[in-house]
N, C-alpha and C positions, 0 to 999 in steps of 0.2 A: 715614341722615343725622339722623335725628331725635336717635338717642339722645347725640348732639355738643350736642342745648340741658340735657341732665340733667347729661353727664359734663361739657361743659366748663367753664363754673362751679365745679365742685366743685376740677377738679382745678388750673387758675388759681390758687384761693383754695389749693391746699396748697402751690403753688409759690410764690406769695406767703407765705405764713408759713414758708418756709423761704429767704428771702432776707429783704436788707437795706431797711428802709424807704426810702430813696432810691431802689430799685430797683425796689421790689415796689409803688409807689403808679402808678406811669407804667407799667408790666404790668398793672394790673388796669384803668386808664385805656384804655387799647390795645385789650385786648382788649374789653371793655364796647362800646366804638364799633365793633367788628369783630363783636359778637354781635348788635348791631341793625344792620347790613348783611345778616348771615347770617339773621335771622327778620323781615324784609324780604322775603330773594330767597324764605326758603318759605311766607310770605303770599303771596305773586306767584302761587307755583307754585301751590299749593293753587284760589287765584280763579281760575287760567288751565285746572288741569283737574283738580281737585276732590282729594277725601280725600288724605293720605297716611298708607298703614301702614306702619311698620317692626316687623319680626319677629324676635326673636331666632333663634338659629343655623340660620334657615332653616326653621325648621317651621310646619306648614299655619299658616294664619291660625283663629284660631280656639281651634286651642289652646297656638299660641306664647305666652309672653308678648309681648306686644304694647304700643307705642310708636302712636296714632290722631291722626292732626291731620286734622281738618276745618275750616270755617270760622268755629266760636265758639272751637275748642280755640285755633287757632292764631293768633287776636286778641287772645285773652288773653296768650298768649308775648308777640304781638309788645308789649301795651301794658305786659306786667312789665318786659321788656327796657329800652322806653324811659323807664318810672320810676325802676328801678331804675337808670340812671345821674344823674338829676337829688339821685338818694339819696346816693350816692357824691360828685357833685360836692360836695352838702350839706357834708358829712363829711370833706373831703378835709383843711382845714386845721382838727379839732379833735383834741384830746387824747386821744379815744378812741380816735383811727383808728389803728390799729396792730395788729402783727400775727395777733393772736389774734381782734381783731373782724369784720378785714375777711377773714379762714377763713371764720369763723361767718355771716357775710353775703354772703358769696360760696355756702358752700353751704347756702344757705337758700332761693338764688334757685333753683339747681339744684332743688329739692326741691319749691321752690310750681310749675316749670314741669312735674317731675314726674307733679304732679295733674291737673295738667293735660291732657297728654300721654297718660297711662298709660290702658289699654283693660284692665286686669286687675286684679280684685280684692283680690287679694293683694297687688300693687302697690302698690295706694293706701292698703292696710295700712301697708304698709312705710315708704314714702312719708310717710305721714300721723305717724308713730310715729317715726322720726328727725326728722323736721320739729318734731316736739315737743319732744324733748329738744334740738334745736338754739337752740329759741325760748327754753325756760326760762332756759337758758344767758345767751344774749343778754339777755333778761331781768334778772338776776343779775349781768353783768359786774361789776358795781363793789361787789359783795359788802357790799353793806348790810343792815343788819337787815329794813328793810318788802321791800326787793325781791328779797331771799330766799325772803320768807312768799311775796311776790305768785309766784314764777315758780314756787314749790314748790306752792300752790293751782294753777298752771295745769296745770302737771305732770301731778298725780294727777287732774284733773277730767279733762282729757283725752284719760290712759292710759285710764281708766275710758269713757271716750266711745268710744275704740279698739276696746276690747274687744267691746263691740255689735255695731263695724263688724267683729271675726274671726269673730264667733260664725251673724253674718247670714251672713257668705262662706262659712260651713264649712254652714250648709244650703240654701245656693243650689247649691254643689259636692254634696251629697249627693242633688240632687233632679235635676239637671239633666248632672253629671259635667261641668261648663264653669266657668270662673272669669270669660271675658272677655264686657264689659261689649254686647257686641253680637252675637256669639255667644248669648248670653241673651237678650235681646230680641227676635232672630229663632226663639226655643225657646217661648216666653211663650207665641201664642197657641195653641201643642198643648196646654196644660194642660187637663184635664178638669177638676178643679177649682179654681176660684183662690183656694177658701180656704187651700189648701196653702202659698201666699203669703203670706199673714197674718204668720206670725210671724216670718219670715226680712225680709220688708218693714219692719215695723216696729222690728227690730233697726239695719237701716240708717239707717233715718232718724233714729232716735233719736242716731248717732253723726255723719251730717250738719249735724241740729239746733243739735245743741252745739258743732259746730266753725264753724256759721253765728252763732251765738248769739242763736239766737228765742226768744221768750218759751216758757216759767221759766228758759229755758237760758243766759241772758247775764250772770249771776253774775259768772262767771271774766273776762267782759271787760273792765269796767275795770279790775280788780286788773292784767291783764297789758298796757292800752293805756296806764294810768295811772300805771302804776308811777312814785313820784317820782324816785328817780336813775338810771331808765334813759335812754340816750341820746335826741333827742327824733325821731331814724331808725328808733327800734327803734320807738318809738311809730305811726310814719309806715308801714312798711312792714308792717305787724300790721294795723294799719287800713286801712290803703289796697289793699295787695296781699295779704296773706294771708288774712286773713276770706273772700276772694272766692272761693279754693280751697274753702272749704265751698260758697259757693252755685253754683258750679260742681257740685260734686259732685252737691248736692240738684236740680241739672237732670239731671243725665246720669242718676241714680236714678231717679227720676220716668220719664224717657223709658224707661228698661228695662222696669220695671214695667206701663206707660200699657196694654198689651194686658189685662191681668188687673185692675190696682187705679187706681180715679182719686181720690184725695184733694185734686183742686182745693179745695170747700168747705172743706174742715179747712183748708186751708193757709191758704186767703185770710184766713180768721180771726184765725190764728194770726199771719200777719202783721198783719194790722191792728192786734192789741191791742201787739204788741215795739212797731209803730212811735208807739203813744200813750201808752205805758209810757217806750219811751224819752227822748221829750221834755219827760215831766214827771219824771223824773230827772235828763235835763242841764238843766232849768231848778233844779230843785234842787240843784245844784254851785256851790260857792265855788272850785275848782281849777279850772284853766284846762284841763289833760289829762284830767279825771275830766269834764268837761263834754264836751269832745270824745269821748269813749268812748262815754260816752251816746248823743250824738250819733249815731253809729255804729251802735249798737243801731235807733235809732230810723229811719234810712237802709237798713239792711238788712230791715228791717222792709216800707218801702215795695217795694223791688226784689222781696220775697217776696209783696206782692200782686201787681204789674205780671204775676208769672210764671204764676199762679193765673184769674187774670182770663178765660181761655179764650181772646182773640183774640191774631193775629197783630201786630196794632199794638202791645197793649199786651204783650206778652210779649219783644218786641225792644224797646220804649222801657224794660223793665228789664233790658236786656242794655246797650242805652248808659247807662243810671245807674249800673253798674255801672262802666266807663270812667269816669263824670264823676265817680263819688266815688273812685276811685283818686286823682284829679285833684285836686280841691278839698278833700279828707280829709287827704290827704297834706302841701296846702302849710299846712293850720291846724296841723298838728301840727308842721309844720318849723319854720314863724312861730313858733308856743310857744316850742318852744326858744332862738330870738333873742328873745322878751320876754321869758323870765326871765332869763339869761343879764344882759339891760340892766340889769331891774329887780329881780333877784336875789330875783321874787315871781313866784307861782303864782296870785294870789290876785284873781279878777276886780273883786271889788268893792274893792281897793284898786290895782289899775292904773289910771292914767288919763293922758291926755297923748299917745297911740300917734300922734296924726297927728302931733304938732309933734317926738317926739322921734325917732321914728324912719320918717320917711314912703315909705320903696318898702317896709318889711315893709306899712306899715297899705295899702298898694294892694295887695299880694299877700290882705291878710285881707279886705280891703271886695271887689274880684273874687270871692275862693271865696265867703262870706256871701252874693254875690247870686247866685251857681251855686249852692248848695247849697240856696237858699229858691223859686227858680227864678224870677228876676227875666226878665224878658223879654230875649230876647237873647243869652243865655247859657247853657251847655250845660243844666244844669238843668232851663231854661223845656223846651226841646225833649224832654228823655228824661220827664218831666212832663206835657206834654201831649201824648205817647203814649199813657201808659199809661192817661190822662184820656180818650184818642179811642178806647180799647179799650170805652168801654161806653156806652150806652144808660141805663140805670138812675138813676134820682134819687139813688136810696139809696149806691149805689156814688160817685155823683159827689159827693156828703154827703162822705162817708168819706173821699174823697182829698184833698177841702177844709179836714177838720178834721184831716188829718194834714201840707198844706202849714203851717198855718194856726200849727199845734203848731211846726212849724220855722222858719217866719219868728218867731215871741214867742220861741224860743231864741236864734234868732242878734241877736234887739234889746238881751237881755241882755248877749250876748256883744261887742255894737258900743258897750258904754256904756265900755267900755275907749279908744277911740277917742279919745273926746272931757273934757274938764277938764282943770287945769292938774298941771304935770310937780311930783310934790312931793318929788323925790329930784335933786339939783345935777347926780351924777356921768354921765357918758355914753360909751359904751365904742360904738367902730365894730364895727358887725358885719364878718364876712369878708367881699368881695367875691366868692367864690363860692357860699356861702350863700345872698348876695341874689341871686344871678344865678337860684340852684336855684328859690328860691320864689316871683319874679315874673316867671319864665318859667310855672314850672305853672298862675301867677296869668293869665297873659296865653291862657292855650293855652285855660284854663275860657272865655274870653269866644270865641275864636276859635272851637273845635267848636259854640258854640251860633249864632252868626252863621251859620255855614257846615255846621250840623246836618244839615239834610237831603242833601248832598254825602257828609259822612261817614258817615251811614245807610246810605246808596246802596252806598258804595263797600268800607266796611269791616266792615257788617254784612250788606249782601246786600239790606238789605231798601227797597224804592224806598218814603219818606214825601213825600208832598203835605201842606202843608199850609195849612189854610183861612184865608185872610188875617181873613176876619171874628171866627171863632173864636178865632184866635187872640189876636185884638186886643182882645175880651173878655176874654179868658183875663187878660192884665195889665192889662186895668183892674181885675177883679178881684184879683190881686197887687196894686194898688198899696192900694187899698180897705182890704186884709190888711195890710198895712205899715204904715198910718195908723193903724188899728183896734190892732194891735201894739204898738204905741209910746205909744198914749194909755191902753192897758190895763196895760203894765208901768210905767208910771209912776206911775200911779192907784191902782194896788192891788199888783200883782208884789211893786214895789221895795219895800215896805212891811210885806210877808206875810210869816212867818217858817215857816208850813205846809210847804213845798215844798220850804226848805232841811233842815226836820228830817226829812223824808218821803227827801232827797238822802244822806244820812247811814243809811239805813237798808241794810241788806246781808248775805246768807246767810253762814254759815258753811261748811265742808265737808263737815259732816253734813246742813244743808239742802238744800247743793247734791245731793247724793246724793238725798238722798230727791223734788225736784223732778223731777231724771232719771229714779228709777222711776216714779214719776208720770206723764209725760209719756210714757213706755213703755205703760203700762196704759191711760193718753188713748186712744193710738193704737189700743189693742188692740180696746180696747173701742167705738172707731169702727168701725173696720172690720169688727168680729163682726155689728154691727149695719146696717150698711149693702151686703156683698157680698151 
């Protein structure tokens, strides 16, 4: 049954482009509400009585290839499922959607559930490796000069990322004769040595890294979240749903290894500097897509501490931020695309007027802004102060501070669009499907945080209490931060032209390369030193 969430997607999207747009919009409509019924009933099944594998032609488990839904795998299906149609409704009535796009997005979905899914190495090769060239593609639709460059850097960064992740599989397979991902992890603690592990571990992760995009490794993400004439879906499901497939991966890796190598310390580092790296780069963006990109770096950043942290609280409060930036990520990037679209600008520091011109996008944007900063209340506040109730530590709680702190002063930036008067006459109706798409995702961010500890409970497994006092510090601090934000971008931000020239600054493909072996020998050299 499982392998109906990889094929059927794929093969919808072929039936679809070989039919008539009249015909093939309300098919993929159909099926889309029929695929989250169907990963529904196998979230049910999975909570009512645990794992489900499916095996190719029947053989042991073990060394079939292998199809693994548990209860993070198959959260993630069910929450792409249900993105992925607020994507398509997005999409439904622009000029893009036809029949070569929605192929390309149809089996893209196939391919991130893949990753999902897949219990085998080679798989997620495969997987990971048509996913790429599906995305460049996507990327690229509209055959522009910069968005050619951008999907052709994402491309070869990539491939290049791929190849780590063949090279790790072929001495995992040479040391162990196993490919699949739990298979190995049940093999791990017979190793006599686990510096055998070194270099085959560090191969992975270095191709994890980059498809997560942690710091030196986030290069290639804005060129491919930002791209300017890509659609502003291709934007949306790249940031929202795709990125996550790496940090998916970087869990399920980690837990393979966890008997022989622990690189918690490395990691938590590593996250911390992406997530204050990335927020003084989207503070340094004049584009409204290249800031959200950032953004994103900077979000995935935190998720990579939360996971690092050691305890159980704070390592599920960055499995729900991972849901809530599917969530909140998604609707900034869908919103974009309705501001420029109006404003026929990209350009933050010359938008202004969003509440009076066009007021349920700027409630879809004001909603995600207080999800994403983690206003109280809202999903945010909760998978935040998880990962904030995972530690004890001053210093640790320092750090989470100064990286909330980093993302409320971006998103003040980003709400100066909000407000001053409209300096362009013209005024064009968005779709009414559109808006439906991004002040629904805008509504669901307030709802999961209201009613957080329910969906913990129920969709993640994990039972949260939480401490009314604590908590109600927690936002009075937020509010503290929000005051403190707005008197500092005002006072100095708006005024500083540091951080826009600092935003402007960006590797080439010979950089990127050279950070990536880098970041190889980082690894190497931790681990030589620490096993």
């Amino acid at each position: 049954m499982l392998g109906i969430f990889v094929l059927a997607p794929i093969i919808i999207g072929t039936i679809a482009y070989l039919l008539r747009d009249d015909w093939a919009k309300p098919l993929i409509f159909l099926f889309q509400f029929s695929f989250i019924i169907f990963a529904i009933n196998q979230f049910l099944l999975v909570k009512a009585s645990g794992p489900i594998v499916w095996n190719t032609g029947e053989y042991t488990d073990g060394i079939a290839l292998s199809l693994y839904a548990d209860t993070l795998s198959i959260f993630m299906v069910l929450m792409t499922a249900f993105i992925y149609f607020t994507f398509l409704l997005y999409a439904e009535n622009t000029d893009y959607f036809h029949s070569k796009f929605y192929f390309l997005f149809m089996v893209l979905q196939g391919l991130i559930i893949g990753l999902f899914l897949s219990s085998d190495l080679f798989n997620i090769f495969v997987f990971s490796e048509v996913s790429t060239i599906v995305v460049s593609i996507l990327i690229m639709i509209n055959k522009e000069k910069q968005a050619i460059y951008d999907g052709m850097i994402y491309f070869f960064v990539n491939v290049l990322g791929s190849s780590f992740l063949l090279f790790g599989a072929g001495m995992i397979y040479r040391t162990f004769g196993l490919l699949d991902l739990r298979a190995i992890q049940a093999a791990m603690p017979l190793l006599t040595d686990p510096k055998a592990m070194i270099l085959p571990y560090a191969m992975l992760m270095v191709a994890v890294s980059n498809k997560t995009a942690v710091m030196p490794l986030f290069s290639w993400l804005p060129k491919a979240h930002g791209t300017p004439s890509a659609p502003p879906v291709i934007s949306a499901v790249l940031s929202g749903l795709y990125i996550k497939s790496g940090v998916y991966l970087f869990i399920r890796f980690n837990q393979v290894f966890e008997p022989a190598i622990d690189m918690q310390a490395f990691f938590f580092w590593v996250g911390f500097f992406t997530s204050v790296l990335g927020v003084i780069m989207a503070i340094g963006q004049r584009d409204m897509k290249l800031f959200l990109a950032y953004s994103t770096v900077s979000q995935v950043g935190l998720i990579i501490v939360g996971l690092n942290m050691g305890t159980d609280i704070a390592y599920y409060g960055a499995i729900f931020h991972i849901f809530n930036h599917a969530l909140f990520k998604s609707t900034l990037f869908l919103s974009a695309g309705l501001i420029e679209k109006e404003y026929g600008e990209r350009n933050i520091h010359k938008i202004r007027g969003l509440l009076k011109q066009m007021p349920w996008v700027s409630l879809a944007i004001i909603l995600s802004m207080f999800g994403i900063s983690g206003a109280p209340f809202f999903n945010g506040s909760i998978s935040k102060y998880m990962i904030a109730s995972g530690t004890s530590h001053s210093g640790v709680t320092l750090m989470l501070n100064i990286i909330n702190l980093g993302t409320i002063l971006s998103y003040v930036k980003f709400s100066t669009m909000l407000f001053g008067k409209r300096r362009k006459p013209t005024f064009i109706i968005p779709d009414t499907f559109s808006l439906i798409a991004v002040v629904t995702m805008g509504i669901v961010t307030l709802l999961t945080g209201v009613l957080g500890t329910g969906f913990s409970d129920y969709f993640l497994g994990f039972s949260l209490q939480i401490d009314a006092v604590s908590y109600v510090k927690k936002g009075m601090v937020y509010v503290l931060m929000l005051l403190g934000s707005i008197v500092f971008y005002q006072g100095v931000l708006k005024r500083d032209k540091i951080l826009l020239r600092i935003g402007e600054s960006e590797l080439t493909f010979n950089g990127i390369v050279t950070v990536m072996t880098g970041y190889f020998i980082m690894i190497l050299i931790f681990l030589t030193f620490t096993l």
